[in-house]
N, C-alpha and C positions, 0 to 999 in steps of 0.2 A: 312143709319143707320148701318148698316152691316159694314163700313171700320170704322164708329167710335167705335165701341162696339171692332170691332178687334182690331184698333189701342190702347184703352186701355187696352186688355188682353193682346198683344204681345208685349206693353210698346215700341211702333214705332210710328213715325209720320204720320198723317194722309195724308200729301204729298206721302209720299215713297210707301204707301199701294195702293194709286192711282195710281201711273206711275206701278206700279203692275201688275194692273187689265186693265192697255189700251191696249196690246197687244190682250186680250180675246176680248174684246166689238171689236174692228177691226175683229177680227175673225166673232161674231156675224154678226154685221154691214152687212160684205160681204156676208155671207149665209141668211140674210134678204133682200138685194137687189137681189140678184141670184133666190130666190123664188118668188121675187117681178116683176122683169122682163124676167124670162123664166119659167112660171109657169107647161110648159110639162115637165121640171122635177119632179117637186114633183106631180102632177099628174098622173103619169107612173106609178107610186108605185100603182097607187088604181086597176090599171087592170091587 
């Protein structure tokens, strides 16, 4: 909902605003799989 609300305030194609935002979700992606299978990282923080 968010790329279309922006794609009409910044008068941009809803295409362009998404190839945008892939590099960030790849980013996400790998720190959700990194957390998801080496979970003593992010548990190290609690002790």
């Amino acid at each position: 909902m968010n790329l279309f609300i922006a794609s009409y305030r910044f008068e941009k194609p809803v295409m362009t605003l998404y190839r945008a935002t892939i590099p960030f979700f790849l980013i996400l992606l790998v720190a959700v799989l990194i957390i998801t299978y080496w979970p003593w990282l992010s548990l190290a923080l609690i002790e």
